[in-house]
C-alpha positions in Angstrom: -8.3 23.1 -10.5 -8.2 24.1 -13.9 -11.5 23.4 -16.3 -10.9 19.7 -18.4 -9.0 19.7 -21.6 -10.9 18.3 -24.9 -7.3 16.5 -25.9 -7.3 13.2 -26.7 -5.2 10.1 -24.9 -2.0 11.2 -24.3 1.0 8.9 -23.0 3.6 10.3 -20.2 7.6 9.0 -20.4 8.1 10.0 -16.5 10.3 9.6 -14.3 8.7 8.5 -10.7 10.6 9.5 -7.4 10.6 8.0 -3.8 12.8 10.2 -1.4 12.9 9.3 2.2 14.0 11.4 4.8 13.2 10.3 7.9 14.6 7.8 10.2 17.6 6.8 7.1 17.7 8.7 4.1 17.0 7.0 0.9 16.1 7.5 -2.7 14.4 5.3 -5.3 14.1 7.0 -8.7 12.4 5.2 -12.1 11.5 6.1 -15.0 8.2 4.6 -17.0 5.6 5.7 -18.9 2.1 6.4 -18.1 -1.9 7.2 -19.8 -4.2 9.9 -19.4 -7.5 8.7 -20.8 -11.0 9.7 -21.0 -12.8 7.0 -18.7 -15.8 7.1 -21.8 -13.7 7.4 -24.5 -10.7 4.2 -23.5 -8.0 4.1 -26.5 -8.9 2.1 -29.2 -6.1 0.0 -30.0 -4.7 -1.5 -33.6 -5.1 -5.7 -32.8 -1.5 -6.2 -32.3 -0.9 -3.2 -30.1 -3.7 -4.1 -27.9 -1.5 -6.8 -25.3 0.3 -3.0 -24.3 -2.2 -1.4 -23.1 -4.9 -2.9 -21.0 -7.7 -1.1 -19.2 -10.0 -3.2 -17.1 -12.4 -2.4 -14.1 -11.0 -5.4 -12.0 -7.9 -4.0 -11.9 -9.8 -0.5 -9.9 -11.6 0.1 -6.6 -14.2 -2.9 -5.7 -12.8 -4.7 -9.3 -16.8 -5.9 -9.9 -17.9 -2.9 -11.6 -19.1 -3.3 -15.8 -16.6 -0.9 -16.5 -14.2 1.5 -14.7 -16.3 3.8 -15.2 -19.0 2.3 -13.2 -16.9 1.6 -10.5 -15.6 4.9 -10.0 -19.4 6.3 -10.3 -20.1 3.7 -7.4 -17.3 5.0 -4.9 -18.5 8.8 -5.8 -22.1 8.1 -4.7 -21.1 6.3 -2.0 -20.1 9.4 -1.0 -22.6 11.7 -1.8 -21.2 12.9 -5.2 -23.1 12.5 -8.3 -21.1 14.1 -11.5 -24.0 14.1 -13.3 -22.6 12.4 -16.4 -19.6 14.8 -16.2 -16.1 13.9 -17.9 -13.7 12.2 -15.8 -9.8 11.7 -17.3 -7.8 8.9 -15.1 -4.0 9.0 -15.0 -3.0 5.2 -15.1 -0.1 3.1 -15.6 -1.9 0.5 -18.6 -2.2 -3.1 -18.3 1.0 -4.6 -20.1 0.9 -8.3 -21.5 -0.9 -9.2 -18.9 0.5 -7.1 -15.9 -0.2 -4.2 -14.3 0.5 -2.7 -10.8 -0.2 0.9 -10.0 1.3 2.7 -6.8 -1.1 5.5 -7.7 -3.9 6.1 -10.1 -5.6 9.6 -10.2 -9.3 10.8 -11.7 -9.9 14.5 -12.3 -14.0 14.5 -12.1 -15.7 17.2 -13.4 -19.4 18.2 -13.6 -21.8 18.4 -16.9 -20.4 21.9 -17.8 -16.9 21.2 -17.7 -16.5 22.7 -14.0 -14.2 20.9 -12.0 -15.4 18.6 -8.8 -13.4 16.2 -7.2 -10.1 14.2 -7.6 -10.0 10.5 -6.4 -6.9 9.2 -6.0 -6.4 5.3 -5.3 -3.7 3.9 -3.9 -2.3 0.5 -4.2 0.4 -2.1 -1.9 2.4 -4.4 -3.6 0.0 -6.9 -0.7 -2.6 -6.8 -3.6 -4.4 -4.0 -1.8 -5.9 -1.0 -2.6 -7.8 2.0 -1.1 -9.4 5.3 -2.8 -9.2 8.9 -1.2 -11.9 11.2 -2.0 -10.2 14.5 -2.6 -11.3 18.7 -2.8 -8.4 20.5 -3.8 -7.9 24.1 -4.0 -7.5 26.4 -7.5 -3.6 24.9 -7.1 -4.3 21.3 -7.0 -3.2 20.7 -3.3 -5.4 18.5 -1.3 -5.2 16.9 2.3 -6.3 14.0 3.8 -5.0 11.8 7.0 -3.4 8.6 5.7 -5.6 5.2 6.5 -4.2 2.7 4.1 -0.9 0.3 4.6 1.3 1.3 1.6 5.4 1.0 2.7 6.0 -1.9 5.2 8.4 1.1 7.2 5.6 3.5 7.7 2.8 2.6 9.8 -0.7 4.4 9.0 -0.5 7.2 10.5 0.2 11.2 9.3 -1.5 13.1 6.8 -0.8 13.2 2.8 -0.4 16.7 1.0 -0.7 16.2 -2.4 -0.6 18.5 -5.3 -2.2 16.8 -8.2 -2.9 19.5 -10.9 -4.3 17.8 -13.7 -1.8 17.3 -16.5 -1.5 18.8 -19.6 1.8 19.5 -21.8 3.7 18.9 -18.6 3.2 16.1 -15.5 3.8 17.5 -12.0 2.7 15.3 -9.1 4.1 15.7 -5.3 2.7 13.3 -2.8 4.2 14.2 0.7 3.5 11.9 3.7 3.7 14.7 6.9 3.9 14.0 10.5 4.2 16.3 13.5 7.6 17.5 13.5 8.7 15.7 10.2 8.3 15.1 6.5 9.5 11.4 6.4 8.4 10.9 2.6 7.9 12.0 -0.6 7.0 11.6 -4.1 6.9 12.9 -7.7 5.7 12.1 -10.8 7.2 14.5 -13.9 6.8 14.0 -17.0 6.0 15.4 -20.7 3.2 14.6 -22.9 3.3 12.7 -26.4 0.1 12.1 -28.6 -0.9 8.1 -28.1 0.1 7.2 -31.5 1.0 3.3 -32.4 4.3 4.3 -32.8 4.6 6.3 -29.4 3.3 3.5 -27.2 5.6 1.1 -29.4 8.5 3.1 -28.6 8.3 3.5 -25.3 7.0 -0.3 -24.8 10.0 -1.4 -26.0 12.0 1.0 -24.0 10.6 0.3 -20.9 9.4 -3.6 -21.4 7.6 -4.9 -18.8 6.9 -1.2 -17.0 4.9 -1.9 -14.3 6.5 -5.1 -13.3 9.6 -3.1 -13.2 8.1 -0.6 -11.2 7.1 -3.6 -8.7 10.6 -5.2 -8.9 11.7 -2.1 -7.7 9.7 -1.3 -4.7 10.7 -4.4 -3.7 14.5 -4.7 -4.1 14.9 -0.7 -2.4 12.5 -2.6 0.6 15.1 -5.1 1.0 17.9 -2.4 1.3 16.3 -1.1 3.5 15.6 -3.5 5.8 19.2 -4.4 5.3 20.0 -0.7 6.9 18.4 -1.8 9.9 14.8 0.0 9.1 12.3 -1.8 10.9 9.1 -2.8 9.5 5.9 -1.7 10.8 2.9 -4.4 11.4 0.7 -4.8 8.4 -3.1 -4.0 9.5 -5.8 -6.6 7.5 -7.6 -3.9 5.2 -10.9 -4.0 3.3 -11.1 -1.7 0.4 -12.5 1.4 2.6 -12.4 5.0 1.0 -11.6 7.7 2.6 -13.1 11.9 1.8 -10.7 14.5 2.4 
């Protein structure tokens, strides 16, 4: 993992993949727009741009914590990591006139001096449920960790995730690829490029992509009804408690 950046909030036009392999081949593609913020330094919105970008702690891990920040600090001790007071930067889809729904949030920790510690990556269901992964990835950004949490309704929890999550700068490059013995049944990406997070940037793509994350619901949705359509059958839903899981 490379040392954290000093730049300031930068917004992400990207275009989100879903390719399925494994037992139908299918591919869901989107594109959307997402933030990479300082958790101790959130944007600071002009008043009437402030409805399009939302950052609240109920929206992350437990949802009772003061701030985000809090709550992330919370999960890490839980788990026997302290950062010391170290800079953490969270890629985040922002909540949008009142929505928000985010497959995937990610938080590059790092220590005091800059060096970095952990990634957390928390994972949401379009159930309403969410679960963090504590992660240690190697100088590339590739980290592993068996699945536990409930995400597509045609994948039952089991498998292991490799994910390579370097942490972005000018460019976005995410993989996230569910393995199983014998087969890859799923992947997915995240690319994108970075713009500054002027007014006019985040006004531009807001009203490009109106609505993003319910869109990005929306869709999960309708390419889950496809599918089931195809004849994939859905696998039982476990009950879940937001549980975290170290890699």
């Amino acid at each position: 993992m490379t040392p954290a950046p000093t730049a300031r909030p930068g917004l992400y036009p990207c275009e989100i993949g879903h390719i399925r392999l494994d037992p139908i081949r299918h591919t869901l593609r989107h594109r959307t727009y997402m933030w990479l913020v300082d958790l101790d330094r959130l944007p600071e919105l002009p008043r009437p741009l402030r409805p399009l970008a939302g950052f609240r702690a109920r929206d992350h891990f437990t949802g009772d914590a003061p701030s985000l920040r809090a709550g992330l600090d919370r999960f890490l001790a839980s788990h026997g990591v302290d950062l010391e007071g170290g800079r953490v930067l969270m890629l985040t889809h922002a909540r949008v006139l009142g929505h928000v729904f985010n497959p995937l949030t990610l938080y590059w920790c790092h220590g005091p001096d800059g060096t970095p510690r952990r990634v957390v990556a928390e994972v949401h269901n379009t159930y309403g449920e969410r679960h963090a992964y504590l992660l240690d990835p190697d100088e590339a950004g590739v980290a592993h960790v068996d699945k536990a949490f409930y995400v597509s309704p045609f994948n039952p929890v089991d498998g292991a995730y490799r994910m390579r999550l370097p942490l972005p700068a000018d460019r976005l490059d995410l993989t996230v690829r569910l393995d199983r013995p014998g087969t890859r049944p799923f992947t997915a990406t995240v690319r994108g490029t970075r713009r500054e997070a002027t007014p006019a940037a985040l006004l531009g793509l807001a009203l490009r992509h109106p609505w993003s994350t319910l869109a990005v619901s929306a869709g999960i949705r309708k390419h889950g009804i496809r599918l089931y359509l195809r004849g994939l059958p859905v696998q039982p839903r476990p009950s879940h408690r937001t549980t975290e899981k170290a890699s």
